[in-house]
Backbone as JSON, one array per atom type, in Angstrom:
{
  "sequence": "XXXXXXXXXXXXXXXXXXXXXXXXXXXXXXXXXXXXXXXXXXXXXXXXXXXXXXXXXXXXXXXXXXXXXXXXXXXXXXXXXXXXXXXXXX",
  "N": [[38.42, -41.08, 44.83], [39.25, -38.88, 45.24], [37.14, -37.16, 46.41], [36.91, -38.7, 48.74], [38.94, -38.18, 50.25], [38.74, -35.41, 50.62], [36.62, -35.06, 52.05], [37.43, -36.22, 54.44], [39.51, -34.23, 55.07], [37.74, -32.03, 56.03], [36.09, -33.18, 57.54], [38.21, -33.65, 59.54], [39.27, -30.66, 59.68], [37.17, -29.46, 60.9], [36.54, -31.31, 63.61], [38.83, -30.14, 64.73], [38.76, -27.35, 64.55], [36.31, -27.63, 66.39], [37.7, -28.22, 69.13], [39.15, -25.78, 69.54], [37.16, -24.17, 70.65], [36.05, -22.12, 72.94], [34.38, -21.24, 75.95], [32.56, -18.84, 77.26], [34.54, -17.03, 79.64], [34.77, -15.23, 82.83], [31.98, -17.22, 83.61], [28.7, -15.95, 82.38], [26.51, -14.26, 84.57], [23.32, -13.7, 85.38], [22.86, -10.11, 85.66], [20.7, -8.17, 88.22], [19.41, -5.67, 88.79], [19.08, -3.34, 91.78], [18.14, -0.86, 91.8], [15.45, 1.32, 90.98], [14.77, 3.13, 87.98], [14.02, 5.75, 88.09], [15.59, 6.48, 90.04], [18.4, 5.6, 89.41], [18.49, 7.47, 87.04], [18.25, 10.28, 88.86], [20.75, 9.99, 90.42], [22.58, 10.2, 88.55], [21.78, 12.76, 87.26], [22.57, 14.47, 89.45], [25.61, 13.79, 89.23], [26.06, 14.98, 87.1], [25.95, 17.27, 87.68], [27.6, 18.03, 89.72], [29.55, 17.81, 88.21], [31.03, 15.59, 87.43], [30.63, 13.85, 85.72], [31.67, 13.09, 82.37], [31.77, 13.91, 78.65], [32.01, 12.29, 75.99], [35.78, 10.61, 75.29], [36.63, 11.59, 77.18], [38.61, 11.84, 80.46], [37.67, 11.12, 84.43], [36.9, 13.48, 86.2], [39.02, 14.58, 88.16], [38.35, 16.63, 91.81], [40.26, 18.92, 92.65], [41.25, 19.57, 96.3], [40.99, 22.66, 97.68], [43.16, 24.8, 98.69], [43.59, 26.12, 102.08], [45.77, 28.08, 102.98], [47.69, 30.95, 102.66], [49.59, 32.6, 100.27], [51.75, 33.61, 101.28], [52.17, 32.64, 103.55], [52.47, 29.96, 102.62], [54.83, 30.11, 100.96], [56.71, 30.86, 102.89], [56.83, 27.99, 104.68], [58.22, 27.02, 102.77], [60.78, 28.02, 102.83], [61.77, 27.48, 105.06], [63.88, 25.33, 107.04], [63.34, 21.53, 106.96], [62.89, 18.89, 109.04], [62.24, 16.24, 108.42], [62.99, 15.25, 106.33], [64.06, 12.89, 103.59], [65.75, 12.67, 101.36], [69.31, 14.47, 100.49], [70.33, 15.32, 98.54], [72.66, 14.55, 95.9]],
  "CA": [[39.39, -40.96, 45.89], [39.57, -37.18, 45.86], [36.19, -37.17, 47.31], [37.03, -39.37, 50.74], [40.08, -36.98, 50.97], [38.23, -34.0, 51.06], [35.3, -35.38, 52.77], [38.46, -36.36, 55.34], [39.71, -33.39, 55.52], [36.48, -31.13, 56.26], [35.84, -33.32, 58.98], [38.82, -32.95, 61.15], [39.13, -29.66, 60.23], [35.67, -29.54, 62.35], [36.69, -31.29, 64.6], [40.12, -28.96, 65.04], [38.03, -26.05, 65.35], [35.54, -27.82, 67.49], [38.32, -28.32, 70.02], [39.88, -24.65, 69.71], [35.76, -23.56, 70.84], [35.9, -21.61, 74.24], [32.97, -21.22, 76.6], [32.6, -17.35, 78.25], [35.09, -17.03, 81.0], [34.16, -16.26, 83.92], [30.58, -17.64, 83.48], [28.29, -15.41, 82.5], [25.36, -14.32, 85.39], [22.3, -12.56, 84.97], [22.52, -9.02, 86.55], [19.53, -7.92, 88.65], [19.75, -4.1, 89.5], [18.69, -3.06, 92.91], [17.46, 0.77, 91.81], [14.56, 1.77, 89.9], [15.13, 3.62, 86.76], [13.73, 6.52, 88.5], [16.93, 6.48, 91.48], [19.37, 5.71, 88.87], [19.12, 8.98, 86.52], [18.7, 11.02, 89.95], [22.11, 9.91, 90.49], [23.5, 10.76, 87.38], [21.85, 14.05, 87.51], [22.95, 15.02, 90.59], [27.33, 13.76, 89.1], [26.54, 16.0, 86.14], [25.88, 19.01, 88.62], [28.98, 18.22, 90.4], [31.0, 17.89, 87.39], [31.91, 14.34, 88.04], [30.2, 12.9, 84.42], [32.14, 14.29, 80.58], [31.14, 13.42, 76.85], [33.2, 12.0, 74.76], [36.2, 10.11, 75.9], [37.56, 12.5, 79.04], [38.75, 11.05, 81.59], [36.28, 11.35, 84.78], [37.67, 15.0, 86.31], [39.48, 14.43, 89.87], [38.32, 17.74, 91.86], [41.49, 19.07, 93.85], [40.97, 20.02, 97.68], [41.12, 23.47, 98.18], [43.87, 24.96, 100.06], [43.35, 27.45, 103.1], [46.6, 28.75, 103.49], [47.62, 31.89, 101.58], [50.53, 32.51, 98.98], [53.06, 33.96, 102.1], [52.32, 31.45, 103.87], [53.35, 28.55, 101.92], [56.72, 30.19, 100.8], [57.72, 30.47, 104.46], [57.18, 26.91, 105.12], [59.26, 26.18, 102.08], [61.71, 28.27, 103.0], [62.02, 26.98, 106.44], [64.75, 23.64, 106.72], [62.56, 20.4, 107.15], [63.5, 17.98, 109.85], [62.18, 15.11, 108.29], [63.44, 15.21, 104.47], [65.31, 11.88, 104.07], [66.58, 13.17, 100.59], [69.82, 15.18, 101.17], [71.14, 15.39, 97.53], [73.48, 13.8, 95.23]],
  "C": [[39.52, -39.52, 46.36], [38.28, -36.96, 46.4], [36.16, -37.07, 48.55], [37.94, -38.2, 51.11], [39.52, -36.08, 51.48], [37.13, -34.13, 52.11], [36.26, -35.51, 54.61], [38.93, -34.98, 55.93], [38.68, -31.86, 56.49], [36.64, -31.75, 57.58], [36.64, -33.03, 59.6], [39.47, -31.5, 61.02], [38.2, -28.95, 61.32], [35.73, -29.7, 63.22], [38.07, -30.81, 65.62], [39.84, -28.0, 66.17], [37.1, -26.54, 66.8], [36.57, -27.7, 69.09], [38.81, -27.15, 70.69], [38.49, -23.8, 70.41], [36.26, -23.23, 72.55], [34.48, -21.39, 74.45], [33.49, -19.57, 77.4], [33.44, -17.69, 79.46], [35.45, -15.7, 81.85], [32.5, -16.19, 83.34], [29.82, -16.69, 83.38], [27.18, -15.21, 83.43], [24.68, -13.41, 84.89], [22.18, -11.29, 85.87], [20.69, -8.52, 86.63], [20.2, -6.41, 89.36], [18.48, -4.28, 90.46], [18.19, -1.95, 92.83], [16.81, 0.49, 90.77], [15.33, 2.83, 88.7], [15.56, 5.37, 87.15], [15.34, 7.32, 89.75], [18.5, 6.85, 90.38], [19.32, 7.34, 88.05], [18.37, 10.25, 87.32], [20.0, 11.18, 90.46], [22.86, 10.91, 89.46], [23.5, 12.21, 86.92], [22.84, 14.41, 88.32], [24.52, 14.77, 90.26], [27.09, 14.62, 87.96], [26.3, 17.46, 86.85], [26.96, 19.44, 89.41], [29.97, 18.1, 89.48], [31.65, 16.57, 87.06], [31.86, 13.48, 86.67], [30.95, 13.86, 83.71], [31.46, 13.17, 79.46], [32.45, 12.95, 76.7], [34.11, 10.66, 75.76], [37.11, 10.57, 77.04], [37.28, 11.34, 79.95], [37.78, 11.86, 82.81], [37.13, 12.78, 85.73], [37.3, 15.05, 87.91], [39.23, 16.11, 90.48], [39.46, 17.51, 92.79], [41.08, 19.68, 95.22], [41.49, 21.67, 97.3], [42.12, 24.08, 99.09], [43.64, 26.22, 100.99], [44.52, 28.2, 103.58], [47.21, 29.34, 102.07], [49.35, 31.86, 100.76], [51.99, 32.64, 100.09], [52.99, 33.17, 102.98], [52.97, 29.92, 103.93], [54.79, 28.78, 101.29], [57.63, 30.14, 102.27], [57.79, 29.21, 105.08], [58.05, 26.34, 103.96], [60.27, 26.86, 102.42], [62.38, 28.33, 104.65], [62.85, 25.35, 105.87], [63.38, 22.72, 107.5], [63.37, 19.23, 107.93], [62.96, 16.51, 109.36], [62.64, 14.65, 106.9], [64.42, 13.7, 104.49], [66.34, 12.18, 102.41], [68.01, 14.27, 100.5], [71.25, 15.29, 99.77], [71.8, 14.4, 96.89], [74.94, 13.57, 95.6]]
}
């Protein structure tokens, strides 16, 4: 009798698991690259010359624009009142 039991139990543990079985979602497809080998690490040169690739786990390094207007410059437009500010304190 302790046999069938166990023999019982195996199976629908089997068929438990069988039920709990997922299939890949979403479906896996077969990628087909469009560049030669040759194109691709021309690329990748050319982002480690600009800076754009890091080692490790860095994040990928946003360059900032440049600004063209000089240091006295930009204090006199802050210290000019702003007609469009919709903030106007507490």
């Amino acid at each position: 009798m302790n046999a069938k039991q166990i023999l019982v139990s195996v199976v629908l543990f089997a068929a438990a698991g069988a039920a709990f079985a997922e299939t890949a979602y979403p479906p896996e497809t077969k990628f087909v690259s469009t560049k030669t080998r040759a194109e691709v690490i021309a690329e990748l040169k050319q982002a480690q010359a600009q800076g754009l690739v890091t080692n490790g786990d860095n994040y990928p390094i946003v360059q900032e624009p440049r600004s063209s207007l000089t240091r006295a410059q930009v204090m006199s437009t802050l210290s000019q009142p702003s007609s469009n500010e919709s903030y106007h304190g507490a």
